[in-house]
C-alpha positions in Angstrom: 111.1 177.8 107.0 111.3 174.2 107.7 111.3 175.1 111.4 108.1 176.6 111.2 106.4 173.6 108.5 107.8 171.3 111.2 106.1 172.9 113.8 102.7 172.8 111.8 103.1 169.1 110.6 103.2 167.9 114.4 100.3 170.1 115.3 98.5 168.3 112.8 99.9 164.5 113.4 99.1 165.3 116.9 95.5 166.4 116.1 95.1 163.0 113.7 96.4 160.6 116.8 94.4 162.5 119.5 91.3 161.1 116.7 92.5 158.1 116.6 92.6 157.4 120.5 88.9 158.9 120.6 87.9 156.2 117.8 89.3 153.7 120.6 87.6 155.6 123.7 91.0 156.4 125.1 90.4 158.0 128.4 92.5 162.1 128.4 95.5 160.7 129.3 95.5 157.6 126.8 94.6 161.1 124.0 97.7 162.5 124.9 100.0 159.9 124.8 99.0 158.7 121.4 98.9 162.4 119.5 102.5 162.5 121.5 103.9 159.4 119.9 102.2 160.0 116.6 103.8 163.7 116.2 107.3 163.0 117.7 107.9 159.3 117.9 109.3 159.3 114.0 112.0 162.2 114.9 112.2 160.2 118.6 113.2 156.7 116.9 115.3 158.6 114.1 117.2 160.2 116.7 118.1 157.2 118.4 119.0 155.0 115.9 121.5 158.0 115.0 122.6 158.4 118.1 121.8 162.1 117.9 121.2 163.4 121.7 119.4 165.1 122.8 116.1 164.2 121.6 114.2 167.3 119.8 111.5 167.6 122.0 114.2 167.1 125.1 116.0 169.9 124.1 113.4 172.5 123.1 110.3 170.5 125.0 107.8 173.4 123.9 107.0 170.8 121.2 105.3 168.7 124.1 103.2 171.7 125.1 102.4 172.3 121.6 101.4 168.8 120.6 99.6 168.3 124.1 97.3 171.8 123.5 96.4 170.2 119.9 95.6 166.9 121.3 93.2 168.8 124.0 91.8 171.1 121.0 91.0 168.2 119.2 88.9 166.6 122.0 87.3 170.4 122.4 86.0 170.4 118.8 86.4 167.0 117.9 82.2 167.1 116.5 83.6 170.0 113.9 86.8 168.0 113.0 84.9 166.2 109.7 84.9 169.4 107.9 88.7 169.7 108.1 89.7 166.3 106.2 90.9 168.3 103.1 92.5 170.2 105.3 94.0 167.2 107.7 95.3 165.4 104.6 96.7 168.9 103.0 98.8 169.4 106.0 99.3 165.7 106.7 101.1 165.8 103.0 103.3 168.9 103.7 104.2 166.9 107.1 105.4 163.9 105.2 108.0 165.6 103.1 109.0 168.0 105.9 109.8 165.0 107.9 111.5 163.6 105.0 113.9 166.9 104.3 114.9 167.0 107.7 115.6 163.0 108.5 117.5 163.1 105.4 119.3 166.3 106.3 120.4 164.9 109.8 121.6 162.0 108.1 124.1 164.1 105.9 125.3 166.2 108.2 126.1 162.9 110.6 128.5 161.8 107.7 125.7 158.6 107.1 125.8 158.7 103.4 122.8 157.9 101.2 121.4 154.7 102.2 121.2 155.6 105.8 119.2 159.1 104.4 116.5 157.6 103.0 116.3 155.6 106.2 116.2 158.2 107.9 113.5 160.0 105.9 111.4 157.1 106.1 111.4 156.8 109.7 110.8 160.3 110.6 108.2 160.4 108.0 106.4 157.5 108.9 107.4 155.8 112.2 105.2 157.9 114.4 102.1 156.7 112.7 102.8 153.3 112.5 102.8 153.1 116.2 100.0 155.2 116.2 98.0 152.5 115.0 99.9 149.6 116.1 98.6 151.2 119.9 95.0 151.5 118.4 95.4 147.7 117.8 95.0 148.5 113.5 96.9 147.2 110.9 99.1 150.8 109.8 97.4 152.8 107.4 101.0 152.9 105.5 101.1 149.4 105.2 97.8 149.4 103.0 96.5 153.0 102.1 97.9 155.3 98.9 101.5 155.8 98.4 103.0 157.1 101.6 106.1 155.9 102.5 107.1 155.5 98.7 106.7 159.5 98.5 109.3 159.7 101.5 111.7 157.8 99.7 111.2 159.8 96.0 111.6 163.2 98.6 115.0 161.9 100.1 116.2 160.8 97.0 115.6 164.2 95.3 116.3 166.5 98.4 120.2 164.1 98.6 120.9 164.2 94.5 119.5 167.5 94.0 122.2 168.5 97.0 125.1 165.9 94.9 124.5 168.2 92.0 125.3 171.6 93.7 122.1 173.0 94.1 121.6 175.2 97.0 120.0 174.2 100.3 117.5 176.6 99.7 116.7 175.2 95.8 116.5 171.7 97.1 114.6 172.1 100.0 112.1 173.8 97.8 111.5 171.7 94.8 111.6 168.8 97.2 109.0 170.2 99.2 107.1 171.2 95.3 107.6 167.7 94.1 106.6 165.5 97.5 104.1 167.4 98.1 102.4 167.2 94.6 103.6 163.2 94.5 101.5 162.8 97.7 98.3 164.8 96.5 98.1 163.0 93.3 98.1 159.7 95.4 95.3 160.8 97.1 93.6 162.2 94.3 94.1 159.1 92.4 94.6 156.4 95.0 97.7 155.2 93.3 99.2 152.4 95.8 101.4 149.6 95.6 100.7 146.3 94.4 98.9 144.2 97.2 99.9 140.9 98.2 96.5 139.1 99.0 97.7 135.6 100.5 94.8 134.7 102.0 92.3 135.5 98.8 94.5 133.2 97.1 94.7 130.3 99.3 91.4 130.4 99.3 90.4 130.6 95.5 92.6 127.4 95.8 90.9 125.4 98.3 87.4 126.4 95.9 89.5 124.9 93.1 90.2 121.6 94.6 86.7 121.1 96.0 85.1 122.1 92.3 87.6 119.3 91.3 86.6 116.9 93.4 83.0 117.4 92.9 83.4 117.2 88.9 85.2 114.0 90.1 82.9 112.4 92.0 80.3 113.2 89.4 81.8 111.3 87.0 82.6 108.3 89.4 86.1 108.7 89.1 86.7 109.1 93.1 84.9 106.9 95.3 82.5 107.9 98.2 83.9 106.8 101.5 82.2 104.0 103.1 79.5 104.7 105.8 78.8 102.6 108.2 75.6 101.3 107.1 77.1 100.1 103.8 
């Protein structure tokens, strides 16, 4: 089953980075590349860091074919593609947990214990689309938009502790899949996030501050005007 949810979540993360090179006027070859590294770079980096060889879509490299015929699909009805957002994010959701369950599950079965499981959940979850946009010159939509990578880490958690008490691989794959999935729609639905550190709002509600300060200041002839040169 997760074979098969895996092999739909790429599809889509393909199709989303083959939208996000046209938003950029990649040229074909720029289409591909990006709907590559958006769909298979998270498993890619995972892998590596694990030093788990070879590479998923090394050994069974049918995943390029099927990531490259998205990315061309895409381009083909790419004027039709703004009716399938609910869709898009639907499947999107469904990838990020699938991701999640599986970089978790190779993290277990490498003897990595906890810790390195949600890493690794987090990275195939969310690592592809990070460089997606870091190639499209954006700031990462995980870095900003709902709860994303937060949802990766509640699915690894439960997928890891649901497997600590004795449920079944089957049971925990499941309600994982129930529970990240509806975490992830709610988000959206809701637009719950994290709380945003605005630096630069702040620095700058300082500087007005100081100068309304200043102004009561001079107002009151309590700071002295700077000579000119006529004076």
């Amino acid at each position: 089953m997760l074979t098969v949810l895996w092999a739909i979540g790429i599809t889509a993360e393909g199709m989303t980075g083959a939208l996000a090179a046209g938003r950029e006027r990649m040229d074909l070859f720029g289409v591909i590349m990006i709907a590559l590294v958006t769909a298979l770079g998270g498993g890619s980096i995972r892998d590596m860091l694990f030093g788990h060889y070879p590479l998923v879509w090394v050994r069974d490299p049918e995943y390029v074919l099927l990531v490259v015929v998205a990315a061309i699909v895409t381009i083909s009805i790419a004027g039709l593609m703004k009716y399938f957002r609910a869709l898009f994010l639907t499947l999107d959701a469904l990838g990020l947990v699938v991701f999640s369950i599986l970089g978790a599950q190779l993290a277990l079965q490498m003897g990595l214990g906890v810790i390195i499981a949600v890493v690794g959940a987090v990275v195939t979850g969310v690592a592809g689309g990070i460089m997606r946009d870091l190639l499209c010159d954006r700031i990462p939509l995980v870095f900003r938009e709902e709860l994303y990578a937060s949802v990766s880490v509640i699915a690894a958690l439960l997928f890891v502790g649901l497997l600590e008490v004795g449920a079944g691989q089957q049971v925990a794959v499941g309600v994982t899949l129930a529970v990240g999935f509806l975490l992830r729609m709610l988000a959206i639905r809701f637009r719950w996030r994290l709380p945003v550190f605005d630096y630069q709002d702040s620095f700058v509600s300082s500087r007005k501050a100081v100068r309304k300060a200043v102004t009561a200041l001079r107002k009151l002839r309590l700071l002295k005007r700077r000579p000119t040169f006529d004076e």
